[in-house]
C-alpha positions as CSV (number, residue, x, y, z in Angstrom):
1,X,18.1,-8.3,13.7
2,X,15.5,-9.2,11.1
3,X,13.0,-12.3,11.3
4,X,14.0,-13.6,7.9
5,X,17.0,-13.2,5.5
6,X,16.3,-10.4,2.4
7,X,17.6,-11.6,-1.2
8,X,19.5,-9.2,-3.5
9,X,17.3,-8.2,-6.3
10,X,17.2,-5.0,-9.3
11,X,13.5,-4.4,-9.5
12,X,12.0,-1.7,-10.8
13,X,9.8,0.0,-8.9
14,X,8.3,3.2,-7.2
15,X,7.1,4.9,-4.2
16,X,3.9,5.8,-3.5
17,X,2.8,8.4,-1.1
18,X,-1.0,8.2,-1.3
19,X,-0.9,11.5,1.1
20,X,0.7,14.1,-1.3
21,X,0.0,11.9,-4.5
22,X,3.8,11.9,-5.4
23,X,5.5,9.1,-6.8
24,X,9.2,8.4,-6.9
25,X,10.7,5.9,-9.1
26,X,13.5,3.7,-7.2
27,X,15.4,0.7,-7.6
28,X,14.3,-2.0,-5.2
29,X,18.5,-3.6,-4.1
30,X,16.9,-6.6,-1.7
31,X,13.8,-7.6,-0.1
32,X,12.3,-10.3,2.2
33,X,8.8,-10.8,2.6
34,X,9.0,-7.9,5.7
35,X,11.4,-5.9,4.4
36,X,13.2,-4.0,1.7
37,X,16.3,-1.7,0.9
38,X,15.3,0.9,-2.3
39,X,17.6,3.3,-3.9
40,X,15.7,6.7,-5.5
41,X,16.7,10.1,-6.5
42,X,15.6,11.9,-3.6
43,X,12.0,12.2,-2.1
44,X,11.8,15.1,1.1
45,X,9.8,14.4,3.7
46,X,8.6,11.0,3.9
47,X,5.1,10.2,5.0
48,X,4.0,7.4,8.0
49,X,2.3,5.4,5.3
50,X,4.5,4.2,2.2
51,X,3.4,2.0,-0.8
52,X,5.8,0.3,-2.9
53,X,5.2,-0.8,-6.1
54,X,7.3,-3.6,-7.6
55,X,7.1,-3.8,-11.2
56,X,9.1,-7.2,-11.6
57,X,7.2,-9.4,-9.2
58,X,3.7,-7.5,-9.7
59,X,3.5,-6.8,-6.0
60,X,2.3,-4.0,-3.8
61,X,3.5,-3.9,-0.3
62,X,2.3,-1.0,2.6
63,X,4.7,0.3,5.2
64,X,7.3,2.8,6.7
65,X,10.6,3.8,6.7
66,X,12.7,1.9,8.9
67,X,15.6,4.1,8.1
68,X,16.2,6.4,5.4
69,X,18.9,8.5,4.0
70,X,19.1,11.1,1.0
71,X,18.9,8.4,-2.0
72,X,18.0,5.5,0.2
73,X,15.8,3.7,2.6
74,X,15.1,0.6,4.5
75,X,11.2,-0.1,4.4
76,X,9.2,-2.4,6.9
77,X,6.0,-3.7,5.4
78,X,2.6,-4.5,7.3
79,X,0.9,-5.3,4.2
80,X,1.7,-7.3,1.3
81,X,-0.6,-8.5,-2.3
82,X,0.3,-10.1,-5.8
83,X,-1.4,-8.3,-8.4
84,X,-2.3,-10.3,-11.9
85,X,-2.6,-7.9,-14.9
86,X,-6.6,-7.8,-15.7
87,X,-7.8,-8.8,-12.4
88,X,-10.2,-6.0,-10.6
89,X,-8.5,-3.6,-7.7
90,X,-8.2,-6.1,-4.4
91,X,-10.8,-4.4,-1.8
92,X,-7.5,-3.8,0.3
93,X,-5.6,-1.9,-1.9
94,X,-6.8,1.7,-2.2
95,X,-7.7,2.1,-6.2
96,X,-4.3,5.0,-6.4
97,X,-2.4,2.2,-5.8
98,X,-4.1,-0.4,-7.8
99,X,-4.0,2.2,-10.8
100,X,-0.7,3.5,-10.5
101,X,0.7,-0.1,-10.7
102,X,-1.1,-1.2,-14.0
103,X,-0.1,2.7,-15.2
104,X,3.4,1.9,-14.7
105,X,3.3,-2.2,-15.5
106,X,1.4,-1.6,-18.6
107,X,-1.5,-3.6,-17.4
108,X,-3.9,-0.8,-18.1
109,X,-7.3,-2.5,-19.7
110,X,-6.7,-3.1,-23.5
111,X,-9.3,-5.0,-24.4
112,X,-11.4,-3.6,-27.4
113,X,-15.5,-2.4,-26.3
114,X,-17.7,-5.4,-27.1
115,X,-20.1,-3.1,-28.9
116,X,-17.9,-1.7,-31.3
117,X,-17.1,-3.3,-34.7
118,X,-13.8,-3.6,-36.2
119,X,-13.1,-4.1,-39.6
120,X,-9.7,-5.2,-41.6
């Protein structure tokens, strides 16, 4: 039934539902480059647009829920982009997304002001 074989995986990651701003941690189980099966906590009524964040491969994927049951769900993705910690937000994916992943990857912006002096 699907066009290409998903792969077992444990990522971390988390849901993103830029509609209510809630985000729900999950598990991502397996994954293809259309596809993936999460595990979560619970989330209530999903949303038609879906953004997963996966923590382990720096990605971002958009979508909906194929399927879905109380602490699981089968996602189908229309959108897909690799994120590399201190690039700028991609100008397709909205800046919620874009911050919420280097929130929860600890990408956030480190780097010291240029006009401030630092001494030992």
């Amino acid at each position: 039934r699907r066009a290409e074989p998903r792969f077992s995986c444990d990522d971390r990651g988390a849901l993103l539902f830029l509609s209510t701003q809630s985000m729900v941690p999950c598990r991502i189980l397996d994954q293809s480059a259309s596809g993936a099966r999460v595990a979560f906590t619970g989330v209530g009524d999903l949303p038609p647009e879906i953004w997963l964040i996966d923590l382990d491969q720096n990605t971002v994927r958009c979508g909906t829920a194929a399927w879905s049951m109380p602490n699981r769900m089968g996602l189908k993705f229309n959108f897909v982009h690799k994120l590399q910690p201190g690039d700028p937000c991609p100008p397709k994916v909205p800046l919620a997304v874009y911050e919420s992943w280097k929130k929860l990857s600890g990408a956030a912006d480190d780097k010291p002001d240029d006009d401030v002096l630092y001494f030992d």
